[in-house]
N, C-alpha and C positions, 0 to 999 in steps of 0.2 A: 504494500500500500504506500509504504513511503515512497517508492521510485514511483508509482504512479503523481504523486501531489509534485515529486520534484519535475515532472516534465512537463506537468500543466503550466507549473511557475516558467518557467522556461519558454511558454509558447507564448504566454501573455506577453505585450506590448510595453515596453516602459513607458509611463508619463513622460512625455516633452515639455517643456517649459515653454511658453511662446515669448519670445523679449520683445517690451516693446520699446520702438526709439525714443533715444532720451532725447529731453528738450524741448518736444511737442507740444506738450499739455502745461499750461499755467502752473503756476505756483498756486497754491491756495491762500498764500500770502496775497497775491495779486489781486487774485477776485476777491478777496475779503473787502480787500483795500476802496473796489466800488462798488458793491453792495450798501444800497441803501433801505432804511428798517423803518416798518408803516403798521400801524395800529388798523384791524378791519374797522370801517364805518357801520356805524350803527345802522342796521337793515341790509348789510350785505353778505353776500350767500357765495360759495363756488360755483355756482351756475352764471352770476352778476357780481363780481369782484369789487368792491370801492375801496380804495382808498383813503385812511380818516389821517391822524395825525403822523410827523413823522418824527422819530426815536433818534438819541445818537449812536447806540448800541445795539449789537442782539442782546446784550444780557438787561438791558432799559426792556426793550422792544418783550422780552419774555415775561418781566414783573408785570411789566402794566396790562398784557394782554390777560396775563391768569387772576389780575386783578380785577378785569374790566369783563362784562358778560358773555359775550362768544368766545374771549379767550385765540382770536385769530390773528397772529402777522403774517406782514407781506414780503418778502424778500424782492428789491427792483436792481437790477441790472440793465445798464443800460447803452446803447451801442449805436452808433451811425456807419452806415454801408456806405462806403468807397469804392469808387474803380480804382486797380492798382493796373498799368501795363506792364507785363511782362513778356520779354519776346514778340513784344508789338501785338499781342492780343491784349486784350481787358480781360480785369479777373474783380471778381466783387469782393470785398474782404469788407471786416468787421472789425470797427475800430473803441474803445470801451470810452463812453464819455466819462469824467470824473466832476462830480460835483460841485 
């Protein structure tokens, strides 16, 4: 029995790891950095989103919402689209406004 478990092991696939390119993806620093933090409005819903007051923290933005009746924030980010060319075509990128 043992020689039968060692050759199944043997047949199975090792996990590969997939790398992904560094560099890529933001800092979490960065987006933190323009994230801006908003209280739900009284009488809004995920279906109708409003926007009430705005925070200067998540840790502000989490008191006053557990404080306040729906208990909802809003996290806004927020971006303007660019043509960049490259190679003599146009390419649309996204650029982060900061407040």
């Amino acid at each position: 029995m043992e020689a039968t478990v060692a050759r199944v092991a043997e047949i199975q696939p090792q996990p590969t790891q997939v790398s992904k390119p560094r560099g890529t993806r933001k800092s979490r620093r960065q987006v933190e950095e323009g994230v801006r933090y908003f209280l739900a409005k009284d009488g809004s819903s995920l279906e109708k989103p409003e926007l009430g007051a705005e925070v200067a923290s998540e840790g502000e933005a989490l008191i006053k919402a557990f404080q306040s009746k729906n208990g909802v924030i809003y996290t806004v980010l927020a971006y303007k689209a660019e043509a960049e060319i490259q190679g003599g075509s146009p390419t649309l990128v996204k650029r982060p406004l900061h407040k």
